[in-house]
matplotlib code that plots the C-alpha trace (Angstrom):
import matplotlib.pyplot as plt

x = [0.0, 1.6, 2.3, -0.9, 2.9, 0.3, -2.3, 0.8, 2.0, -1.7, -1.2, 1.8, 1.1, -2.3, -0.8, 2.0, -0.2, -1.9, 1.0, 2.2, 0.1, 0.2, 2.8, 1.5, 4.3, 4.4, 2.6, 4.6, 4.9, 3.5, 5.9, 5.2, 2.4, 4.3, 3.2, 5.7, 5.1, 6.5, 9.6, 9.3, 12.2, 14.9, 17.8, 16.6, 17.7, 15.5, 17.0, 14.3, 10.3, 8.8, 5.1, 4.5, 1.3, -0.8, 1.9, 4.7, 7.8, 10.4, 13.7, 17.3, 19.0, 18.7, 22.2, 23.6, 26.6, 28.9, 27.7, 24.4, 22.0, 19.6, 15.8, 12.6, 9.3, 5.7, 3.0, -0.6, -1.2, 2.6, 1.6, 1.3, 4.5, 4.9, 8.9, 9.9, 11.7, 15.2, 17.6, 20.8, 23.4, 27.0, 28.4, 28.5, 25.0, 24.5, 26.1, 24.5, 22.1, 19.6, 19.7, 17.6, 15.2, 13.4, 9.0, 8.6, 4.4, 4.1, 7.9, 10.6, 14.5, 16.8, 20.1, 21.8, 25.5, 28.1, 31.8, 34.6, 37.3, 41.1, 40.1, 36.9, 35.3, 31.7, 30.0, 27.1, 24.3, 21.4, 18.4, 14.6, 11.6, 7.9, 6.6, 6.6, 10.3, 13.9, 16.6, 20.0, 21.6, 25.0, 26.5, 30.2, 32.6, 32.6, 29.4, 29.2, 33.2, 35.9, 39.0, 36.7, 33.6, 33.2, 29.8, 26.5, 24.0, 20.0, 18.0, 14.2, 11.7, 8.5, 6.9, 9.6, 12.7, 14.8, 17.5, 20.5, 22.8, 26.2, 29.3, 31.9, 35.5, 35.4, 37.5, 39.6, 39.8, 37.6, 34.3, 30.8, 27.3, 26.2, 22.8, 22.3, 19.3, 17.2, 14.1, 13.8, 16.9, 18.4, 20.9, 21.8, 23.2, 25.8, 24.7, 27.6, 28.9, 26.3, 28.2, 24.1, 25.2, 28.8, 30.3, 33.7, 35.0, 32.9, 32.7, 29.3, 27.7, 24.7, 23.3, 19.2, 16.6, 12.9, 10.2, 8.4, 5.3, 6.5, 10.1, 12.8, 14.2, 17.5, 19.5, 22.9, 25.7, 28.4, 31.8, 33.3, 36.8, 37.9, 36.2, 35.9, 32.4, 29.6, 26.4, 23.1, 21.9, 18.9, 18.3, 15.0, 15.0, 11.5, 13.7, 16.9, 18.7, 18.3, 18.6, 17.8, 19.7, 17.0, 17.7, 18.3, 17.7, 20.1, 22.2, 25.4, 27.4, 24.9, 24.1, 21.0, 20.9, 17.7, 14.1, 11.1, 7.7, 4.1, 3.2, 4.6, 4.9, 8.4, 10.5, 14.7, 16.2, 20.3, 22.3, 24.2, 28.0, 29.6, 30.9, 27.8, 25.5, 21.8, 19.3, 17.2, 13.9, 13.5, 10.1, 8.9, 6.0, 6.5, 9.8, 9.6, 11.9, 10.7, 12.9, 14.7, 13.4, 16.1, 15.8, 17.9, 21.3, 23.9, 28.1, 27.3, 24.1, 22.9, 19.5, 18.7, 15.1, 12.5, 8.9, 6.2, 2.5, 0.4, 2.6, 6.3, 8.8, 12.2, 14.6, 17.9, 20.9, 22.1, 25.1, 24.7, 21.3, 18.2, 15.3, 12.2, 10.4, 7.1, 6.7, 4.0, 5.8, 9.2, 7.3, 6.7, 9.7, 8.2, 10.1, 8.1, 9.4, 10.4, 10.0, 13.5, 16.7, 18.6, 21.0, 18.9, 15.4, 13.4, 9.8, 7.2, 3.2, 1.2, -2.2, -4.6, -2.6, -0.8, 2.7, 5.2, 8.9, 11.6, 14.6, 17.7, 21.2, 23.9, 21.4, 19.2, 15.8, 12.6, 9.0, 6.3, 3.1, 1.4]
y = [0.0, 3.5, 5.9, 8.8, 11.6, 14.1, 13.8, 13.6, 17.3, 18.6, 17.4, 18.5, 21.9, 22.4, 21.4, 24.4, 26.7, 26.1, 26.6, 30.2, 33.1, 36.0, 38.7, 42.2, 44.4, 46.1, 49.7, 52.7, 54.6, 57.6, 60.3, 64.2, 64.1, 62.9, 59.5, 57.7, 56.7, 54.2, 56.0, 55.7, 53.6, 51.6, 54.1, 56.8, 60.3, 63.2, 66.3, 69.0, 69.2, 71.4, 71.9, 71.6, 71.7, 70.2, 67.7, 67.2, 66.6, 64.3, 65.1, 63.8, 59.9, 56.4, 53.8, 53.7, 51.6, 54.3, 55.8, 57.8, 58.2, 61.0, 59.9, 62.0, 61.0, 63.2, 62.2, 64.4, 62.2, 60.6, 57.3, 56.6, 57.6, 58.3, 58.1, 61.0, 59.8, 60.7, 61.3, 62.1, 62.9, 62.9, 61.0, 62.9, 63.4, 59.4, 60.0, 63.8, 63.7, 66.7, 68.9, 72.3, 73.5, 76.2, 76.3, 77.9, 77.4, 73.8, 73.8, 72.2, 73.7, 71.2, 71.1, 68.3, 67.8, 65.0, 64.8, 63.7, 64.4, 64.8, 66.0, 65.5, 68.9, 69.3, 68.9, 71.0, 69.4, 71.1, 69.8, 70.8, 69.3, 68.7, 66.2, 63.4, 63.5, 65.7, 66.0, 67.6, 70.2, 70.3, 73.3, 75.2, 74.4, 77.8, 78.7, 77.3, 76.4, 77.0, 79.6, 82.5, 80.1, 80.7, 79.0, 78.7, 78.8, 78.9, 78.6, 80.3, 81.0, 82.3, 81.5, 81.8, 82.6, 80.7, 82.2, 80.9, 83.1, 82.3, 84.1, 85.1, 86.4, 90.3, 91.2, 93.8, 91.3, 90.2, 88.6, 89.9, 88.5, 86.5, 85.9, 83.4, 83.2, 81.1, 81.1, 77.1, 75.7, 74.6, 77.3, 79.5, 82.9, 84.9, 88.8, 91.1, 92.6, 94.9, 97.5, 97.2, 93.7, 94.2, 97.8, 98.7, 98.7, 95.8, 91.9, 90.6, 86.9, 86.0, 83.4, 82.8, 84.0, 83.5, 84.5, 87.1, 87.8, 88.1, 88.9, 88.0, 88.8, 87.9, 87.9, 87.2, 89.6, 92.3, 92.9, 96.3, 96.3, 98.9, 97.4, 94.2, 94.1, 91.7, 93.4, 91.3, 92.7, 91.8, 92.8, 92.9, 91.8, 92.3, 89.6, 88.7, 91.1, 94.2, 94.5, 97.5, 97.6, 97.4, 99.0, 96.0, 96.8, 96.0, 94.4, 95.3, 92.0, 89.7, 87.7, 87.1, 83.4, 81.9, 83.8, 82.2, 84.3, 83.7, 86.7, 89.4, 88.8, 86.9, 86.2, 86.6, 84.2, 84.4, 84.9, 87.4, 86.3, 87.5, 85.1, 82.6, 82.7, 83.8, 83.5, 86.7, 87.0, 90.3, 90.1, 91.5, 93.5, 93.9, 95.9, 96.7, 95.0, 94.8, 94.8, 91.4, 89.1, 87.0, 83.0, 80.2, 80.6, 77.6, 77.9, 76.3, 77.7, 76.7, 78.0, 74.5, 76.1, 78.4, 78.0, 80.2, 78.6, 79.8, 80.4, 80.2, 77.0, 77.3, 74.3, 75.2, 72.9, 73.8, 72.2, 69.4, 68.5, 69.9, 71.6, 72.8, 76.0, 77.9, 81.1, 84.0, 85.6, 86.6, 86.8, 84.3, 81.7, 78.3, 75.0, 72.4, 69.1, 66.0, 62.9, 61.8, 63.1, 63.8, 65.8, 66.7, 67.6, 69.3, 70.4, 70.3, 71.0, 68.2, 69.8, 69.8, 71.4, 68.1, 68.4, 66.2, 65.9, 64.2, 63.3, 62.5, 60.4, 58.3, 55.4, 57.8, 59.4, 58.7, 60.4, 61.4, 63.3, 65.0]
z = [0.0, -1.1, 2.0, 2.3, 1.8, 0.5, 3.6, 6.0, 4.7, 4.9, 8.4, 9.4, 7.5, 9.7, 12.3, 12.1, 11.2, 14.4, 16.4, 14.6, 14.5, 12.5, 13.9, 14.6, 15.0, 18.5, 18.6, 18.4, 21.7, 22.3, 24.2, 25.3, 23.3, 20.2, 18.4, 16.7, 13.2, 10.8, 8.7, 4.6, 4.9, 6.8, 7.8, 7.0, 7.5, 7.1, 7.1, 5.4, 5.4, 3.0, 2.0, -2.1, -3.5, -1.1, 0.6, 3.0, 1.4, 3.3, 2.1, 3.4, 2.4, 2.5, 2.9, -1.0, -2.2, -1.6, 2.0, 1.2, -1.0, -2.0, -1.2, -1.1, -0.3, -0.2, 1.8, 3.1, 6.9, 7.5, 6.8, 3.2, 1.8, -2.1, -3.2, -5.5, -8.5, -9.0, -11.5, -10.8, -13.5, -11.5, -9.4, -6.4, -7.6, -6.7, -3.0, -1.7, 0.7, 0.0, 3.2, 1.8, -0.3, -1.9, -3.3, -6.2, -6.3, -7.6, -8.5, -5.6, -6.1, -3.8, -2.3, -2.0, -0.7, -0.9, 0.5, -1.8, -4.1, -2.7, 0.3, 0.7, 0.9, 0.2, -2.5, -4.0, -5.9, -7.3, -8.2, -9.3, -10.3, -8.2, -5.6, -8.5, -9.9, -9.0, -11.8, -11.0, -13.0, -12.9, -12.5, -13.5, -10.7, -9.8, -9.5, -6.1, -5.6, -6.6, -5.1, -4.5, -2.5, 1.0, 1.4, 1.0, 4.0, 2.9, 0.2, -0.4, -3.0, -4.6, -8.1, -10.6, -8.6, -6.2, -3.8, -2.3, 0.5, 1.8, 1.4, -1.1, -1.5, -2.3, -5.2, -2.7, -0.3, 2.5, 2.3, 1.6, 1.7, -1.9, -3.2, -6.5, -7.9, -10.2, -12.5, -12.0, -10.4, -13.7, -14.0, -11.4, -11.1, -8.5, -8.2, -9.1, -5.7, -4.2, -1.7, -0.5, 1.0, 2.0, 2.4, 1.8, 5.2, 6.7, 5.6, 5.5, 5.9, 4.9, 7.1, 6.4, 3.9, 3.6, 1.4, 2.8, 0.7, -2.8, -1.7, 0.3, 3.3, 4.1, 7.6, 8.7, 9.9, 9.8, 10.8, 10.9, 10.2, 12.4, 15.8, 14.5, 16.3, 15.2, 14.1, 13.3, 9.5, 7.6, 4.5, 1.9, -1.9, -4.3, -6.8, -5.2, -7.4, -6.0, -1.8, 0.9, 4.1, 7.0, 10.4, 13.5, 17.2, 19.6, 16.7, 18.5, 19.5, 17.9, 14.9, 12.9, 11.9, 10.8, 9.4, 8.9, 7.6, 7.3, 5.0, 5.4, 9.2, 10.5, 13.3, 13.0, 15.3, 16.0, 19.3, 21.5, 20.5, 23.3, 26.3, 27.1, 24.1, 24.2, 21.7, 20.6, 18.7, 16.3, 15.2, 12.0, 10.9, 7.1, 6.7, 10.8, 12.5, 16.4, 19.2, 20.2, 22.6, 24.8, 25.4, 25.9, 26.9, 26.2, 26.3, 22.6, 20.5, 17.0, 15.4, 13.5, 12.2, 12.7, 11.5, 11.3, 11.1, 13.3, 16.0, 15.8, 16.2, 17.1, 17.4, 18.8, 19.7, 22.9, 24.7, 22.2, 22.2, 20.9, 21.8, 21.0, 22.1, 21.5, 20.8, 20.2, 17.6, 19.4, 22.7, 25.8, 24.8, 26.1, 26.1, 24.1, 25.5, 22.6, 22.4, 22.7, 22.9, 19.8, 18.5, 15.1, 14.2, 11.8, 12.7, 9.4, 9.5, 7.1, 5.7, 8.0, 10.4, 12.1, 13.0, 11.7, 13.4, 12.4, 14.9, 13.8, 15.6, 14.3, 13.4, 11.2, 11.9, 13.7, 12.9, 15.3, 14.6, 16.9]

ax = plt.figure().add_subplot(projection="3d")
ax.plot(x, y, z, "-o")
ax.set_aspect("equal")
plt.show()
């Protein structure tokens, strides 16, 4: 008689199935107020959040064959992530990890940076596109880089121009604010030196730039070079061509760092340089700027970001960790406690009004909504 093999498996199958049972994955805890959520992918590191269209754009890297790679993702709750296509065109194109960005409308302009070469200084990528698909554009080694690049700090836009500030090399020596601009991130230009952003006796950084309405407003600092004192500066732009010095209180021994806006409404955010560093507040009232408001103090300071939605968000790395803090446009600084402690985090608002953080350590970056 042939052995029943066929009703033996059946058996032995029903028989393990009995003794397994389906795996639901623990829930996510819940901390401060901040639910944990499911990231768009293993290691991941997100690094920028920015509103396009009518979604939150995830923007940072994912492990590649050669360290990092670029990786974006859109999503309108936080839990059903889209990826954004990508076409990279170099090869430190392949390894950046995007870290800023500017909204143009419908229309993304990203920054993405990778480390290599002989001595692996950074490297610039830029890239544009929308929340389905982000090309990179090379650009002339100098445009960025080269033996007259200081840096690049920020990045901003409205419809039909992008901005970038940092810093370059004066031709008489020194260094002076820079602004590039772009109609659509494909090719970008450097401004000719503007005595408006960097005087003849002075050098000039600048640090942060938002849109504010249809224009920009741009922050950072200035150096005299007789008393080599530090003088927080802002300055407005209708086209990031053209710029207007704006009057700073208190700007003496202080720098502005980080601006965020809501309209024409936003808040400067930089620190007292002198001996223990303090963070100050100017708030702005169209081309007002308020008197500053002093918060945390920390032997180290960083701005990381500001946002502006309703209220106004800073994140600050002080003594190196970061925090969170509340404010009623530069008024009434209030800690916000998070979730965990990290060293990184960037704070973005999905539609509908939910908040979406991201906190980031040497392992990569968790979410929580809130």
């Amino acid at each position: 008689m042939r052995p029943r093999f066929s009703a033996c498996v059946a058996a032995l199958a029903i028989a393990l199935a009995g003794c397994e049972s389906p795996t639901t994955p623990p829930p996510l805890p819940k901390v401060n107020g901040w639910q944990e959520i499911a990231p768009p992918a293993a290691g991941v590191r997100i690094v920028a959040l920015a509103n396009v269209g009518d979604r939150l754009m995830a923007l940072g890297s994912v492990p590649g064959p050669d360290g990092r790679a670029p990786a974006a993702w859109t999503t309108t709750d936080g839990h059903g992530w889209r990826p954004v296509a990508l076409h990279p065109v170099t090869g430190y194109g392949e390894q950046a990890e995007f870290t800023r960005f500017a909204v143009l409308g419908d229309r993304i302009l990203v920054w993405g940076m990778a480390f290599g070469g002989a001595h692996s200084n950074p490297r610039p990528t830029s890239w544009a596109g929308d929340a389905e698909r982000l090309t990179e554009y090379e650009q002339p080694m100098e445009r960025f880089g080269g033996p007259h690049a200081v840096g690049q700090y920020d990045e901003a836009g409205v419809p039909g121009t992008g901005v970038i500030v940092g810093q370059w090399d004066k031709p008489h020596g020194g260094y002076g604010a820079a602004v590039w601009t772009s109609p659509d991130g494909a090719t970008w230009t450097r401004g000719p030196d503007d005595p408006v952003l960097s005087g003849a006796h002075e050098q000039t950084s600048a640090e942060g730039v938002s849109a504010q309405g249809n224009g920009f407003l741009i922050v950072g600092n200035a150096i005299g070079d007789t008393d080599g004192v530090m003088h927080a500066t802002a300055w407005s732009s209708p086209d990031g061509k053209h710029h207007r010095r704006l009057t700073v209180p208190d700007a003496a021994g202080a720098e502005a760092v980080k601006v965020a806006c809501a309209g024409t409404g936003c808040a400067i955010v930089g620190a007292r340089t002198k001996g223990r560093r303090q963070t100050v507040c100017w708030p702005v009232h169209g081309p007002a700027i308020g008197r500053p408001t002093a918060g945390p103090t920390g032997d180290t300071l960083d701005v990381l970001q500001v946002l502006v939605s309703g209220k106004t968000s800073v994140l600050l790395r002080v003594d190196g960790g970061t925090r969170l803090f509340a404010l009623n446009g530069c008024l009434d600084w209030r800690a916000d406690p998070l979730p965990v402690t990290t060293r990184d985090a960037r704070l973005g608002v999905l539609p509908g009004g939910t908040e979406l953080l991201a906190t980031t350590d040497e392992h990569g970056s968790r979410l929580w909504t809130r």
